[in-house]
Each structure stands twice: as C-alpha cells, then as structure tokens.
C-alpha positions in Angstrom: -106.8 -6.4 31.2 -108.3 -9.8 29.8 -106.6 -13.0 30.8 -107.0 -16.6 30.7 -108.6 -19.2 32.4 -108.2 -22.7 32.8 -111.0 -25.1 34.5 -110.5 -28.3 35.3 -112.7 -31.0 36.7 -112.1 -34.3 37.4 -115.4 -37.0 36.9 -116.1 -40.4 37.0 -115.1 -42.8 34.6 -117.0 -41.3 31.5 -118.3 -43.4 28.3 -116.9 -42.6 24.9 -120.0 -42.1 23.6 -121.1 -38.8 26.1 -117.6 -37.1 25.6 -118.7 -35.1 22.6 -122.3 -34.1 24.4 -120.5 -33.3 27.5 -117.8 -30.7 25.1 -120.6 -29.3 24.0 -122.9 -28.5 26.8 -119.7 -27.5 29.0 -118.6 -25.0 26.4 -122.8 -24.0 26.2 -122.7 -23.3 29.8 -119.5 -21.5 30.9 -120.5 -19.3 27.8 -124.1 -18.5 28.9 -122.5 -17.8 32.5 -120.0 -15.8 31.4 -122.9 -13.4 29.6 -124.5 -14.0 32.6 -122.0 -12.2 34.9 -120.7 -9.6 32.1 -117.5 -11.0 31.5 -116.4 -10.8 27.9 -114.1 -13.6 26.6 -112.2 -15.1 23.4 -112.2 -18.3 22.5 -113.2 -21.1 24.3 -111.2 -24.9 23.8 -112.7 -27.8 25.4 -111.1 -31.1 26.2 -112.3 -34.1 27.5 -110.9 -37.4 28.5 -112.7 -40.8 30.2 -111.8 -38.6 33.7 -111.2 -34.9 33.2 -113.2 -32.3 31.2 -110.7 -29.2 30.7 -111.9 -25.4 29.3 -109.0 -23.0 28.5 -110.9 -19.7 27.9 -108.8 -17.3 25.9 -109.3 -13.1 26.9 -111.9 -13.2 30.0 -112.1 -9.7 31.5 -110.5 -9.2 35.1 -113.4 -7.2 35.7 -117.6 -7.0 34.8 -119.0 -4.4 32.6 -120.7 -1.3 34.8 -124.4 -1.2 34.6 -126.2 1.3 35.4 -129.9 0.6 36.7 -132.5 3.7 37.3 -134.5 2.8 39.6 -137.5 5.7 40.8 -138.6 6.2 44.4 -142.5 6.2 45.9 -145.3 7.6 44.1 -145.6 11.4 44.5 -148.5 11.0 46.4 -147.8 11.0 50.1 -149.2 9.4 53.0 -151.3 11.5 55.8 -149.2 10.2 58.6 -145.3 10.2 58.8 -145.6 6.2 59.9 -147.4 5.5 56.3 -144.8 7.5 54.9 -142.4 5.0 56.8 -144.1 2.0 55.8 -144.3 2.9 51.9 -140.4 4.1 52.2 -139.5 0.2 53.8 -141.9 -1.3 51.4 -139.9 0.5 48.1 -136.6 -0.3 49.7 -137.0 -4.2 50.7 -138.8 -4.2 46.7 -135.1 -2.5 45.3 -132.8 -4.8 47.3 -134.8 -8.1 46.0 -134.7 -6.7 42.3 -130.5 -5.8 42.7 -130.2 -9.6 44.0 -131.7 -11.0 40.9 -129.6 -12.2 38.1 -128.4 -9.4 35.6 -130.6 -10.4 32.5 -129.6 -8.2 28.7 
C-alpha cells in the first residue's frame, strides 16, 4: 500500500542564490534512487529554506518490485577430477554473489 514520505535535512546557512539548484538536484536525486531501488512514487514537492531542504514524496511503495534474475550454472563440460569440479563450482558461485550485490540497473 503506497504511502508518503517526508525527508528533512537540516544544512548550513545556504545562499539565496543556490536554493533553486539545490530544489532541483534534490528532487533529481531522491527520484533517480527511488528507480534505483524499485520504489514507485507520486509526486514529489520540494522545499527549501536558508537552513532546511524538505521532500514530501506523495505514493512511495511500502515494498520493491520482484525481479527475477536467470542466472545459468558451469559450462556442460566437466572437469576430470571432482576438486576441478569444486573449484569451477566456487569460482561460479563467488561470480553470482558479486553480480546479486551490484546495483539493480533497468
């Protein structure tokens, strides 16, 4: 069930002149991390005063989207001894696990 989120952060004392740079990247970034992490969202309303920056993000999932990844096991071609067979079988695994830690990329 969407719902919505409110981010504050408090800064520095920031110049007039950067406020309408930093509304736009802020609202450029939580949107491209949002994509990032499968969350689909409404509206997004940024704020912005000499200390605070404020999103309210209207309709962000509770929850990511499913992907399912295929991902195929050692060549059919089999090593002579069982402690190739091992090694290949380590090699294929520790090469999954790095490619499921990498950022989800559509």
């Amino acid at each position: 069930m969407p719902k919505n989120l409110l981010i504050e952060i408090g800064t520095e004392e920031l110049p007039s002149s950067s406020m309408n740079e930093a509304t736009k990247n802020f609202a450029n970034i939580l949107s491209a991390n949002l994509k990032n992490n499968r969350l689909e969202s409404g509206d997004i309303a940024i704020a912005v005063t000499p200390r605070r920056i404020v999103a309210f993000i209207k309709g962000v999932d509770d929850m990511q989207k499913t992907v399912e990844k295929i991902v195929s096991g050692p060549p059919k071609r089999l090593p002579l001894t069982q402690m190739a067979g091992q090694l290949e079988q380590q090699r294929f695994c520790k090469r999954a696990w790095r490619q499921s830690k990498r950022p989800y990329r559509s």
